[in-house]
Biopython code that builds the backbone (N, CA, C, O; Angstrom):
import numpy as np
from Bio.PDB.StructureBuilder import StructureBuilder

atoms = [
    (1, "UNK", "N", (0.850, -1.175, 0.000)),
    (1, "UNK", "CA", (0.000, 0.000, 0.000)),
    (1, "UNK", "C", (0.894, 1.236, 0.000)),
    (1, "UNK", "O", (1.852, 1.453, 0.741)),
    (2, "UNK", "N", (0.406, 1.995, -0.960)),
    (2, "UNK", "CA", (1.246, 3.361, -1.077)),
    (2, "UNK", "C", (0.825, 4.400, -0.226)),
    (2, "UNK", "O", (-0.301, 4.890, -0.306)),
    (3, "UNK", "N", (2.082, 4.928, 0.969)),
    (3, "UNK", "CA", (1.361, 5.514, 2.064)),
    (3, "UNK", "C", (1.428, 7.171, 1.187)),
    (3, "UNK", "O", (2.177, 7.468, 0.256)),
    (4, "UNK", "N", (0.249, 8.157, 1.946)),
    (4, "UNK", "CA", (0.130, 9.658, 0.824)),
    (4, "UNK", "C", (1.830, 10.411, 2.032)),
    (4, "UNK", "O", (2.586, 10.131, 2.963)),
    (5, "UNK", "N", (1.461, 11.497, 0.970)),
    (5, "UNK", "CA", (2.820, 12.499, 2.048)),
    (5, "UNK", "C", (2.308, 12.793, 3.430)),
    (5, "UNK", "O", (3.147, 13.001, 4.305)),
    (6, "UNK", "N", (0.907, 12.839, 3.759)),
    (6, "UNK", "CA", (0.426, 13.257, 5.088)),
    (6, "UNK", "C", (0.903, 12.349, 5.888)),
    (6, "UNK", "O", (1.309, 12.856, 6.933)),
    (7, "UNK", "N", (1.106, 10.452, 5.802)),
    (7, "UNK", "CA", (1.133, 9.953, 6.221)),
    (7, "UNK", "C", (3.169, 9.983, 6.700)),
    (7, "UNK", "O", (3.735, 9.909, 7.791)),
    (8, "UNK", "N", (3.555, 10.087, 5.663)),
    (8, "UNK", "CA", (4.831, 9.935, 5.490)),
    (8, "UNK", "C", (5.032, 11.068, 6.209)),
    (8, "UNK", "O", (5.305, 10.599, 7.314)),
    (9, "UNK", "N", (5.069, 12.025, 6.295)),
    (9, "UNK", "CA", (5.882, 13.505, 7.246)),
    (9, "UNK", "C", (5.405, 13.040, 8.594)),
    (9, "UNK", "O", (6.234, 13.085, 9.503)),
    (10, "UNK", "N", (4.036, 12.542, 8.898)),
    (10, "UNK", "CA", (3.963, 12.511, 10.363)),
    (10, "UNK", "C", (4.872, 11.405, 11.098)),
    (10, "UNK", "O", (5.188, 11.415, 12.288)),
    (11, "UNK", "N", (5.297, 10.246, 9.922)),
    (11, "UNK", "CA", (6.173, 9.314, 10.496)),
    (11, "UNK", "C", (7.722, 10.017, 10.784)),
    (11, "UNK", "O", (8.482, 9.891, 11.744)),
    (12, "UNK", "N", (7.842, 10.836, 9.475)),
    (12, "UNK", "CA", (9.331, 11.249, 9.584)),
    (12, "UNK", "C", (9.563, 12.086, 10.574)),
    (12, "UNK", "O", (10.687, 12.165, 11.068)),
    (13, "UNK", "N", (8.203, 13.063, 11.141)),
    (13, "UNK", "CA", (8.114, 13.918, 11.834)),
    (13, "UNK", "C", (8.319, 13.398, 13.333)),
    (13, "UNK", "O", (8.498, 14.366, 14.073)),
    (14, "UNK", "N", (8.359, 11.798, 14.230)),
    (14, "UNK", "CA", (8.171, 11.604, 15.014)),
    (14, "UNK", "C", (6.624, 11.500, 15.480)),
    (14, "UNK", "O", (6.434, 11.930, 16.617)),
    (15, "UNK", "N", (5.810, 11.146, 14.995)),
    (15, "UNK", "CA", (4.399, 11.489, 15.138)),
    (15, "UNK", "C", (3.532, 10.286, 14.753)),
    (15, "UNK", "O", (2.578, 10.252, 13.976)),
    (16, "UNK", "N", (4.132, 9.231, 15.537)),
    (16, "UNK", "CA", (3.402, 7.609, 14.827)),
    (16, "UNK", "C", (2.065, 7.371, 15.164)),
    (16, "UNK", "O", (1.521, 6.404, 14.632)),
    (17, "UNK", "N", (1.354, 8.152, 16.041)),
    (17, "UNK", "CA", (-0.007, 7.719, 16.499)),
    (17, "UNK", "C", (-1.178, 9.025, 15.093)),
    (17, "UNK", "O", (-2.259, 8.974, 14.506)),
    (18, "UNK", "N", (-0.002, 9.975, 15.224)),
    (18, "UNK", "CA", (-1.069, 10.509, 14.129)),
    (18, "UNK", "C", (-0.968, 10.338, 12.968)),
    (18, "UNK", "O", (-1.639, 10.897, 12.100)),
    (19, "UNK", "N", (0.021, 9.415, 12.788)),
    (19, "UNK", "CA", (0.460, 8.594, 10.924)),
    (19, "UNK", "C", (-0.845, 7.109, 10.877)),
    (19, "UNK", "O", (-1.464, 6.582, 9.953)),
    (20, "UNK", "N", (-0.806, 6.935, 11.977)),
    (20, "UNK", "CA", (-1.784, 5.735, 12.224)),
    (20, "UNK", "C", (-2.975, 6.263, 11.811)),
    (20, "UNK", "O", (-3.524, 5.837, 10.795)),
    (21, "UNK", "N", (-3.639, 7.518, 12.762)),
    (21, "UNK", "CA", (-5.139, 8.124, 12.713)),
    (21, "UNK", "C", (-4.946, 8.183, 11.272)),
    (21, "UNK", "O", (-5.634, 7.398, 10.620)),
    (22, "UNK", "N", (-3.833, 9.259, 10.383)),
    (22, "UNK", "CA", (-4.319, 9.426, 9.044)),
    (22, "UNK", "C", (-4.830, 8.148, 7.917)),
    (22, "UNK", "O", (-5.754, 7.965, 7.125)),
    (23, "UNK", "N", (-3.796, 7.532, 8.325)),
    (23, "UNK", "CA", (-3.965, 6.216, 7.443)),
    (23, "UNK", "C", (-5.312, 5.818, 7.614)),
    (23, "UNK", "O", (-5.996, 5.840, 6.590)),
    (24, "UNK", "N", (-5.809, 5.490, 8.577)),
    (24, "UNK", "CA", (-7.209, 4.752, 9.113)),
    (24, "UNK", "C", (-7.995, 5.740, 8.481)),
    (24, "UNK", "O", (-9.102, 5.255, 8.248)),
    (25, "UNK", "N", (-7.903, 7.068, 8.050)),
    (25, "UNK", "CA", (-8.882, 7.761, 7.560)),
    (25, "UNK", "C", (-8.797, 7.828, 6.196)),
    (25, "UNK", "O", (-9.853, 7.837, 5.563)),
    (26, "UNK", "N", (-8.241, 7.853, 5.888)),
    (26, "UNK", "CA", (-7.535, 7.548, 4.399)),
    (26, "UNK", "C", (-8.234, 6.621, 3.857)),
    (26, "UNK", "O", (-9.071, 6.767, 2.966)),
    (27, "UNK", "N", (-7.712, 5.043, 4.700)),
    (27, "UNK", "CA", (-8.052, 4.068, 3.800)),
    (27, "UNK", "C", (-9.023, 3.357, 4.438)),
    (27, "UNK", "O", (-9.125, 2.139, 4.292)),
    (28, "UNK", "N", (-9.903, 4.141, 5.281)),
    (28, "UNK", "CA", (-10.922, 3.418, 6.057)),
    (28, "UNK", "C", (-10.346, 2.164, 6.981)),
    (28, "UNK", "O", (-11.316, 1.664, 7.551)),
    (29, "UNK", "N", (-9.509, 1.694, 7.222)),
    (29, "UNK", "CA", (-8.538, 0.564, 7.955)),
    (29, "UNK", "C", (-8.991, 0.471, 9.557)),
    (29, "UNK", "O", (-9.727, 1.317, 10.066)),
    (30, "UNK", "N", (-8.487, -0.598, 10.237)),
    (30, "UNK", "CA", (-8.426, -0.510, 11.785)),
    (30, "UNK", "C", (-7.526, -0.156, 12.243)),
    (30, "UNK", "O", (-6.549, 0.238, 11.605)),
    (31, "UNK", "N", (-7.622, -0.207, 13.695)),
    (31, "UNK", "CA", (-6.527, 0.399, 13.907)),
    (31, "UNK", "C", (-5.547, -0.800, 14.024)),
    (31, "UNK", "O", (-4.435, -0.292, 14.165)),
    (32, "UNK", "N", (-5.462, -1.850, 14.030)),
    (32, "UNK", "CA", (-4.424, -2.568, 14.577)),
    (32, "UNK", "C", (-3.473, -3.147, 12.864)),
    (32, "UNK", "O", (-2.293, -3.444, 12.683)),
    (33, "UNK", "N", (-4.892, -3.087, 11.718)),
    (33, "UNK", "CA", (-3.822, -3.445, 10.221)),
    (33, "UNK", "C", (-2.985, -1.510, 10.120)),
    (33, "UNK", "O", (-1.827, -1.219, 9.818)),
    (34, "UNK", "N", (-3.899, -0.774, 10.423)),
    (34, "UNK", "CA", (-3.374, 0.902, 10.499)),
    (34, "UNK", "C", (-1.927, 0.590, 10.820)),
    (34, "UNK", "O", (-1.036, 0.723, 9.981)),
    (35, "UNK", "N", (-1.677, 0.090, 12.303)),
    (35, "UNK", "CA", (-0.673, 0.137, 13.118)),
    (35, "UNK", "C", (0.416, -0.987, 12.183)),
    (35, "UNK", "O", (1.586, -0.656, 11.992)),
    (36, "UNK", "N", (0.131, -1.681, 11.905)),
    (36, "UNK", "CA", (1.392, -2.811, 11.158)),
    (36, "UNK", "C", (1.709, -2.097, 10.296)),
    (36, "UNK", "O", (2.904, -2.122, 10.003)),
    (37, "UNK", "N", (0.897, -1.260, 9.603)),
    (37, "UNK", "CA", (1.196, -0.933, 8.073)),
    (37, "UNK", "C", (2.022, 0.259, 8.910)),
    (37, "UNK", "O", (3.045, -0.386, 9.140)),
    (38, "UNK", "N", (2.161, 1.028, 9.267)),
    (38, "UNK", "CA", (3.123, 1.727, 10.033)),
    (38, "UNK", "C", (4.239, 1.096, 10.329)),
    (38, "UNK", "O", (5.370, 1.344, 9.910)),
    (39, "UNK", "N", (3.886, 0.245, 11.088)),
    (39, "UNK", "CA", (5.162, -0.268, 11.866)),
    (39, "UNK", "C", (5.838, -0.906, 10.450)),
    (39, "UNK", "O", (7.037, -0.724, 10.239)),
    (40, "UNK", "N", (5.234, -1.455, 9.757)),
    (40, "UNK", "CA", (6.014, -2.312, 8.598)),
    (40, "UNK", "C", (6.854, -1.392, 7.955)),
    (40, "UNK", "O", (8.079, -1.511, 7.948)),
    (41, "UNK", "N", (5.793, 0.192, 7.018)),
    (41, "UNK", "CA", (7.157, 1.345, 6.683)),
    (41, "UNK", "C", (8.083, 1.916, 7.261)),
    (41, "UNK", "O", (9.100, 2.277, 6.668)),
    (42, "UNK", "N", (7.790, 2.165, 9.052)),
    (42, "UNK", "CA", (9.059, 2.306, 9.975)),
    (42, "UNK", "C", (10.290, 1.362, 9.796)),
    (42, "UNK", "O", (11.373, 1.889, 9.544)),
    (43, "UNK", "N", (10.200, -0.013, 9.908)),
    (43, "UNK", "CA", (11.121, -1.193, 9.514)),
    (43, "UNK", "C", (11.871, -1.080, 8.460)),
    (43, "UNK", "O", (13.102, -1.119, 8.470)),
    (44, "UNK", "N", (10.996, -0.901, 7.268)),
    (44, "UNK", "CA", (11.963, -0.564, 6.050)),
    (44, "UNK", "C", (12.190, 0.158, 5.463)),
    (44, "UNK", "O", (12.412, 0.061, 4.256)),
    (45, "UNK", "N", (12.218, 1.461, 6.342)),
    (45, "UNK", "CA", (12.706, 2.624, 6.001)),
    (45, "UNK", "C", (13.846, 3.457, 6.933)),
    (45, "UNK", "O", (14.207, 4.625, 6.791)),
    (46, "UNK", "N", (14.242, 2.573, 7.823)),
    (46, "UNK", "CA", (14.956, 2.703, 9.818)),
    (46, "UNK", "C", (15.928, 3.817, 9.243)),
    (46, "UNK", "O", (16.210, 4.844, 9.860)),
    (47, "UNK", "N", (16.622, 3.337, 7.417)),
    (47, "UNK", "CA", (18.040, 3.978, 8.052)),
    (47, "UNK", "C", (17.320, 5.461, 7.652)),
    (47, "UNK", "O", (17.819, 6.408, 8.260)),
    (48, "UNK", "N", (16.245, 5.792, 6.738)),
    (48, "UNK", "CA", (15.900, 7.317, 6.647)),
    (48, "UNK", "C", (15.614, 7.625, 7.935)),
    (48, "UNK", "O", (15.846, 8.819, 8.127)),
    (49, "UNK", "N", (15.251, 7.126, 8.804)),
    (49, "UNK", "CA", (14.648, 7.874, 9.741)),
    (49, "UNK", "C", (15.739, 7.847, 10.835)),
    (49, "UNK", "O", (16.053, 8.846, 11.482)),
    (50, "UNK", "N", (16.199, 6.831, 10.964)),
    (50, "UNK", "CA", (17.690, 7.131, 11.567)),
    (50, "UNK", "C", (18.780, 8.348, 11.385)),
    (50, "UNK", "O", (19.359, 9.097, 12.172)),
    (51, "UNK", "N", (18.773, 8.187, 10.052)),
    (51, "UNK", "CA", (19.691, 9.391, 9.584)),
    (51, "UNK", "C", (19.200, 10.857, 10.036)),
    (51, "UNK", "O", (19.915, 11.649, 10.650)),
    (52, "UNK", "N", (17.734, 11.122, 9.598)),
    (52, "UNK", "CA", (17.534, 12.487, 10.008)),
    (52, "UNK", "C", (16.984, 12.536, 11.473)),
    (52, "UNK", "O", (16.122, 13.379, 11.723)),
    (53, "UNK", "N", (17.358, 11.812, 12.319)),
    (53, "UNK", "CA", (17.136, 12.674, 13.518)),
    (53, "UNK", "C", (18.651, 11.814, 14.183)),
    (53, "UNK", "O", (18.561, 11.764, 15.410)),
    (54, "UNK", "N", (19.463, 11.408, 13.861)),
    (54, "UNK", "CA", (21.079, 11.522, 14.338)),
    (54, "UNK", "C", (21.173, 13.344, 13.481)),
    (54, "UNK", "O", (21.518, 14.388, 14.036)),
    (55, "UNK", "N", (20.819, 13.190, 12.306)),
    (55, "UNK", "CA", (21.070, 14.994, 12.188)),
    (55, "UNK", "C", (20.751, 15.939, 12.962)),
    (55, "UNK", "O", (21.432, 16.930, 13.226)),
    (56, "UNK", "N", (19.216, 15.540, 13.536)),
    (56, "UNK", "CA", (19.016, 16.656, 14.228)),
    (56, "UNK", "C", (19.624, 16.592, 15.659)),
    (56, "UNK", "O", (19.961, 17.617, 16.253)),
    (57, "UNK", "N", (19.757, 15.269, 16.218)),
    (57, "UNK", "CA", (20.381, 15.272, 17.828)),
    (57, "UNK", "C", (22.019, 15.832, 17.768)),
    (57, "UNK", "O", (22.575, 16.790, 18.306)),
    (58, "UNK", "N", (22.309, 15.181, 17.212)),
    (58, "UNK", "CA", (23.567, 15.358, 17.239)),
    (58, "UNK", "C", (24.426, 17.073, 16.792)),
    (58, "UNK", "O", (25.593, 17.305, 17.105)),
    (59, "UNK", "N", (23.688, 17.898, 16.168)),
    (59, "UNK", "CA", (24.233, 19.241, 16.371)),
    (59, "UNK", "C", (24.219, 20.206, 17.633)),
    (59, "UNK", "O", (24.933, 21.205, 17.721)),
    (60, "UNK", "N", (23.249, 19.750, 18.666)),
    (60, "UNK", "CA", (23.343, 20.481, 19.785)),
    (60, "UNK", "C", (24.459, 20.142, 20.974)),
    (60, "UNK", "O", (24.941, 20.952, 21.765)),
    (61, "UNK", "N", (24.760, 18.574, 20.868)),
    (61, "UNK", "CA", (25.428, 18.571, 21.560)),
    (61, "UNK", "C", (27.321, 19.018, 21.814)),
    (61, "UNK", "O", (27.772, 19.279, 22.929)),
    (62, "UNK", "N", (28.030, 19.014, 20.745)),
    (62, "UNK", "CA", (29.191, 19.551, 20.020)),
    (62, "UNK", "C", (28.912, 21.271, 21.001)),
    (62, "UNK", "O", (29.651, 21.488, 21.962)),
    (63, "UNK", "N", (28.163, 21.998, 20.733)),
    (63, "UNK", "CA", (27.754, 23.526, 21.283)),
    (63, "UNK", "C", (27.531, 22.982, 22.945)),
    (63, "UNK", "O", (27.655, 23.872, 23.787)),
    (64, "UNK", "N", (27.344, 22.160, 23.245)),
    (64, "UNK", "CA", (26.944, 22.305, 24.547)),
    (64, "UNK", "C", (28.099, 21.712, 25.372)),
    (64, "UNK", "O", (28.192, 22.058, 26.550)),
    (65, "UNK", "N", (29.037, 20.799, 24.822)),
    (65, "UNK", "CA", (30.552, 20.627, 25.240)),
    (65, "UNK", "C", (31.240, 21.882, 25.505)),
    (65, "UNK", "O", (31.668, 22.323, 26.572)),
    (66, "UNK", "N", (31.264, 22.405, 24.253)),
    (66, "UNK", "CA", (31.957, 24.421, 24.417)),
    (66, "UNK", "C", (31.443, 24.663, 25.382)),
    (66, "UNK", "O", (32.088, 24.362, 26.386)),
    (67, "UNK", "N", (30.728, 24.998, 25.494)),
    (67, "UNK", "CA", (29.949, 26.180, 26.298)),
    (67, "UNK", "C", (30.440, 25.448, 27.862)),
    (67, "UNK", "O", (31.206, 26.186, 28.483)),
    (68, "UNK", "N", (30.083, 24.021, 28.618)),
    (68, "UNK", "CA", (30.852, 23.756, 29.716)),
    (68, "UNK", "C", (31.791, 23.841, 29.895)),
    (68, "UNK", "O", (32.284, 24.044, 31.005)),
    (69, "UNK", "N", (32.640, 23.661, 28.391)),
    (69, "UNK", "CA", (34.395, 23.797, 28.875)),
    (69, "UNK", "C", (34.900, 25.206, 29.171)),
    (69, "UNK", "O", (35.819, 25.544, 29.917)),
    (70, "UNK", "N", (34.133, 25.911, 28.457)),
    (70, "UNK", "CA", (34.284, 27.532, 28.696)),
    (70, "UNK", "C", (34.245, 27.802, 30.079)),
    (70, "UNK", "O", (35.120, 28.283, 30.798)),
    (71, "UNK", "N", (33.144, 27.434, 30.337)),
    (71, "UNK", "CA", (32.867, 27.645, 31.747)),
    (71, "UNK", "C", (33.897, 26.884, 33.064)),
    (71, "UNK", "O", (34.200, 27.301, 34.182)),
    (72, "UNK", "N", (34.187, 25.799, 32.443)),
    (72, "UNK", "CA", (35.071, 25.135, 33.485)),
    (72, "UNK", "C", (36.499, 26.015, 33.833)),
    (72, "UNK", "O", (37.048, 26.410, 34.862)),
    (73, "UNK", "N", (36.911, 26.126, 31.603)),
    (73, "UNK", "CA", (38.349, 27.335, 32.258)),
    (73, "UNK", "C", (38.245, 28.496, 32.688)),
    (73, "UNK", "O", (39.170, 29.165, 33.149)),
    (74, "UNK", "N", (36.891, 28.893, 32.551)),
    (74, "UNK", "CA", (36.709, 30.780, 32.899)),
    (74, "UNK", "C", (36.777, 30.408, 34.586)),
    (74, "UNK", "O", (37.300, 31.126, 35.438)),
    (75, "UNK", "N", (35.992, 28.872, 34.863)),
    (75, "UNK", "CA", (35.967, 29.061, 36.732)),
    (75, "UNK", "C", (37.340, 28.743, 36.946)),
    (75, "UNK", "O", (37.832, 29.354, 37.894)),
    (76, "UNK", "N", (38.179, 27.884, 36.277)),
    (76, "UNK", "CA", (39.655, 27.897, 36.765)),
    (76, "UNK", "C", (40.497, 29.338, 37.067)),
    (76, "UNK", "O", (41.060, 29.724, 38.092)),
    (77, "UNK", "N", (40.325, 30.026, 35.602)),
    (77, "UNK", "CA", (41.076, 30.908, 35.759)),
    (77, "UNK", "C", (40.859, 31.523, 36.631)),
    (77, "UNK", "O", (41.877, 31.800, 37.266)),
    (78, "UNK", "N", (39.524, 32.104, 37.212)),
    (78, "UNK", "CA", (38.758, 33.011, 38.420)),
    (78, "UNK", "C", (39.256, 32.718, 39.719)),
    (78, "UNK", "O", (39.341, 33.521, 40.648)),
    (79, "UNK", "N", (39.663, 31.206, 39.728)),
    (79, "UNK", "CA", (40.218, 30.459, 41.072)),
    (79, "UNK", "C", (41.591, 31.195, 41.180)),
    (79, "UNK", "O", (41.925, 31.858, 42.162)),
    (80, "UNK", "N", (42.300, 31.017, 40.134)),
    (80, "UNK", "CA", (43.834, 30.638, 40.378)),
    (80, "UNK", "C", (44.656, 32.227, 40.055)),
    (80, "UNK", "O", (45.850, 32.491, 40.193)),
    (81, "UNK", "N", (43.534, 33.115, 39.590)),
    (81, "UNK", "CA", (44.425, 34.610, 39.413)),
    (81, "UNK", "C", (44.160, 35.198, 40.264)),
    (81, "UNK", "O", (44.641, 36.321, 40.412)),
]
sb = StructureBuilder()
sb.init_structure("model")
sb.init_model(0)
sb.init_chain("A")
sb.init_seg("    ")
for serial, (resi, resn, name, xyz) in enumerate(atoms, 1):
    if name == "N":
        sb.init_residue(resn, " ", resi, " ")
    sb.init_atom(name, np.array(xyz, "f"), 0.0, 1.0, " ", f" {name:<3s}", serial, name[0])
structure = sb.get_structure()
């Protein structure tokens, strides 16, 4: 079954219960074939969805290393001058 883009952004979006509701409205479905047919395009699609949210996690943390180490040498230096 070819899922529409509504269905597809809410999966990519993190949003699996409202990829489910759309589908079921869509294709008139239950909820529990709704839910496989989800879970089945989650499965074989892991590494897209893997990939873009290692993109999104992974840029905040790099900025948030700085910013403690800053802070660690600004409290050193404050100690020791």
């Amino acid at each position: 079954m070819e899922l529409s883009s509504d269905v597809k952004n809410a999966v990519h979006a993190n949003r699996k219960i409202d990829a489910i509701k759309r589908l079921r409205v869509e294709h008139n479905l239950g909820l529990k074939e709704a839910k496989d047919i989800i879970d089945t395009y989650i499965d074989e699609n892991r590494h897209l969805l893997v990939n873009q949210r290692a993109g999104r996690d992974s840029s905040f943390g790099p900025i948030l290393v700085i910013v403690i180490l800053g802070c660690v040498i600004y409290a050193a230096y404050r100690a020791f001058s």
